[in-house]
N, C-alpha and C positions, 0 to 999 in steps of 0.2 A: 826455456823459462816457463814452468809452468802456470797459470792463472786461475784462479778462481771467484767466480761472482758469490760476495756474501752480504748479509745484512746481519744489524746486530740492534736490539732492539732493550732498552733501556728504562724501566718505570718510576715514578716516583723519585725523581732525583732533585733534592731540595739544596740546602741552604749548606750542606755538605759535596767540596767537589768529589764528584765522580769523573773515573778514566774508563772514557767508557770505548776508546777504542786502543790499545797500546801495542806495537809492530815490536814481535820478539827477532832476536838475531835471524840474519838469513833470510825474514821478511821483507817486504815492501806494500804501501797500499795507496791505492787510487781514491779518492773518498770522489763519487759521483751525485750522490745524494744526500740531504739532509736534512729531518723535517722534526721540528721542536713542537710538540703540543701542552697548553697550557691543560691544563686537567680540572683546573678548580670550579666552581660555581661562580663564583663572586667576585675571586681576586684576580686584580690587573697584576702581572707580577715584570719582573726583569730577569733577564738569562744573561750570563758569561760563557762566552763558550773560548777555551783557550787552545791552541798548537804549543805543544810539549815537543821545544824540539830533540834532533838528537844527544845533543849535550846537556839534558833533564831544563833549559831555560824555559817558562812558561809564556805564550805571550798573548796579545788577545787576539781572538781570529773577529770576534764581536762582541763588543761594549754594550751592556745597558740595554739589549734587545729587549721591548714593550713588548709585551704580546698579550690584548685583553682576554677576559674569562671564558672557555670552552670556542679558542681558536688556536691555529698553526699556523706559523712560519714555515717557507723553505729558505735556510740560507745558503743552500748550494745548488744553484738552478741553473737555467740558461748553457749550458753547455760547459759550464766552469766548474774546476778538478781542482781539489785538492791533495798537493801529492803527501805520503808519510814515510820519509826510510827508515829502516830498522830504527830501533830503540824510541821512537819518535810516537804520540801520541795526540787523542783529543781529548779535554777535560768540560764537564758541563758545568755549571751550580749554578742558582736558582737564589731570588732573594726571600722566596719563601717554601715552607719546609713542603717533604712533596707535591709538589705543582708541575711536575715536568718531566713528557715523555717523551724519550728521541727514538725516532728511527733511522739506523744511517745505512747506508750501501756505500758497497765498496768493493776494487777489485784488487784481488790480496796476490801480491809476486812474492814466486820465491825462487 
């Protein structure tokens, strides 16, 4: 079973969801990291971040996440994995228009 450490890095993702990590057949992925940055000046905004599971249902992974003007979240720290099987996904959006950068890491099976 081969492995691979990757990250995937996402800008400006507003008020439209983005899928910003999606497992094609055959895949699998570990999500080890996760870090949300507000981008704006000014605005205090809120992030959704959802698990797309394999049978396309969306659900939230995080509600409503505050995160005030030119700060980061990590919402996946402490030693805590997220796993994704094939066809299975994360979705971001943002309640204002680009304000939000993720970076995620992950280790991708196939």
């Amino acid at each position: 079973m081969p492995t691979t450490f990757k990250n995937t890095v996402n800008t400006n993702i507003g008020t439209t969801p983005i899928d910003v990590i999606q497992m094609p057949v055959g895949f699998r992925a570990t999500i080890i990291g996760c870090n949300l940055a507000n981008t704006t000046d000014y605005d205090t905004i809120n992030v959704d971040v959802y698990v797309i599971g394999e049978d396309s249902i969306a659900g939230y992974y995080v509600k409503g996440l505050t995160i005030p003007p030119n700060s980061a979240v990590k919402i996946i720290t402490n030693g805590e994995k997220l796993i994704l099987p094939e066809y299975a996904g994360l979705r971001i959006v943002s309640d204002t228009a680009a304000s939000v950068d993720a970076v995620i890491s992950y280790v991708e099976i196939s």
